[in-house]
N, C-alpha and C positions, 0 to 999 in steps of 0.2 A: 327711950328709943334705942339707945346703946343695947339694951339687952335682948332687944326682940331680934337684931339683927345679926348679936352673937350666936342666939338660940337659933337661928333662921341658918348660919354659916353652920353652925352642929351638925342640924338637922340635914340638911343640904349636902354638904362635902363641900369640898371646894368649888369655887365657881369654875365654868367650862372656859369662860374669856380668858384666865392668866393661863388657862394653862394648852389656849389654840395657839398653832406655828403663824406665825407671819403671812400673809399673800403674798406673792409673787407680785414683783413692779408693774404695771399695766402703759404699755404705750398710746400716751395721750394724745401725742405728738401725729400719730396716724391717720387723725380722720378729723375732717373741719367741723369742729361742735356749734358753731356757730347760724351755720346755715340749715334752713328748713324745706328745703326744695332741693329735689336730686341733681346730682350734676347731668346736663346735654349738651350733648354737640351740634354745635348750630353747621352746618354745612350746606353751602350754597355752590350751585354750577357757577363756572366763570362765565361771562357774558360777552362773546366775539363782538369784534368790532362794527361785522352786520348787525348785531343785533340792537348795540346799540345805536349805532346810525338810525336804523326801523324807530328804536323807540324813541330819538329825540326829535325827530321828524314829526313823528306822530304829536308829538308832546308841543310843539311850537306851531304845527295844524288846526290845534287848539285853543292855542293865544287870545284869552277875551279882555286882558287889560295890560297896563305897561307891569303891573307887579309879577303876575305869570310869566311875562317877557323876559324880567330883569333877575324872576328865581329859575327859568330853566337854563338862562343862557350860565345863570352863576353856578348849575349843578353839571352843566355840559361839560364847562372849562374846568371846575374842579380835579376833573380826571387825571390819569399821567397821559392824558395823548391829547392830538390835535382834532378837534371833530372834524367830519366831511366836508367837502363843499355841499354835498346835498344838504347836513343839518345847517347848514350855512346859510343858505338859500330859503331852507324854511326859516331861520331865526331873521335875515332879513325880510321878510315877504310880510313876518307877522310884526315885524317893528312898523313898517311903512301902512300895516291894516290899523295897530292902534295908533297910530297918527307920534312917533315918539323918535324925531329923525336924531335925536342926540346918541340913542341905543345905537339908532343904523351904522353911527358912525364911530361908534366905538368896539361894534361887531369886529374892524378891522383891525384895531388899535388891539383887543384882545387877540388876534391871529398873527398879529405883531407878536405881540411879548410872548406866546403860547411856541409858536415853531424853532427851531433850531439852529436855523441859520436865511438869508434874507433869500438864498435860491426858492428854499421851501413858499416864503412870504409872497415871492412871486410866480408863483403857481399860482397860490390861492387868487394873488390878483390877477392873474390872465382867464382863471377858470371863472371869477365873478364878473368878470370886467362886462359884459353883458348885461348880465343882473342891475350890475351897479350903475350903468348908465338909465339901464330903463328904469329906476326907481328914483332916480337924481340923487342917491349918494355921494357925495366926493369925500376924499379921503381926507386926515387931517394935516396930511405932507401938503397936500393941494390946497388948502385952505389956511394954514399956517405954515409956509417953507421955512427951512432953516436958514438964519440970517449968516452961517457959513458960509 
């Protein structure tokens, strides 16, 4: 076998591998090899505060059981802001249609913890206070005062 491959080097000349220059370094570092799908920019309009007032409205108008109830009011208050008193009024209207007065009353208790200071807290309750009587809500100050 030795000899076929001296005869083969004769016959040949020298191989062209020892005697190619180097490549040049390739930056690998550049491009994610990893992924199979182009990059895109997801880009979305911001959503004013009418708007989503409109859409949570709409969204608690539609209320057919306490779990809908209890994931819009949880996707409401998620936000960094205080919803309406309009989404307010529809998130109570729709707690008191699926019969679930624990939600109604803790609509308030989240507009507690959610505003900024207790002026704001009483707004919301002067603007429900209405509401809150005709559906027979009471609040949990009223129903457990503080032994203070």
């Amino acid at each position: 076998m030795q000899s076929v491959s001296v005869i083969r080097h004769a016959v040949r000349g020298p191989s062209a591998v020892l005697l190619r220059a180097r490549a040049a370094p390739r930056l690998v570092a550049a491009r994610a090899s990893f992924s199979t799908s182009k990059p895109r920019a997801s880009e979305h309009a911001e959503e004013t505060f009418e708007e989503f007032t409109t859409r949570f409205e709409k969204e608690f108008d539609g209320v057919q059981d306490v779990f809908e109830l209890q994931r819009n009011l949880n996707n409401a208050f998620a936000y960094d802001l205080v919803p309406s008193p309009g989404v307010m009024t529809a998130a109570l209207k729709a707690a008191r249609r699926v019969n679930d007065f624990a939600t109604a009353v803790r609509i308030f208790e989240a507009i507690k913890a959610k505003v900024e200071n207790k002026g704001q807290y009483q707004e919301y309750l002067s603007e429900l206070e209405a509401l809150r009587t005709e559906l027979g809500v009471p609040l949990k100050e009223d129903m457990y005062p503080d032994p203070k």
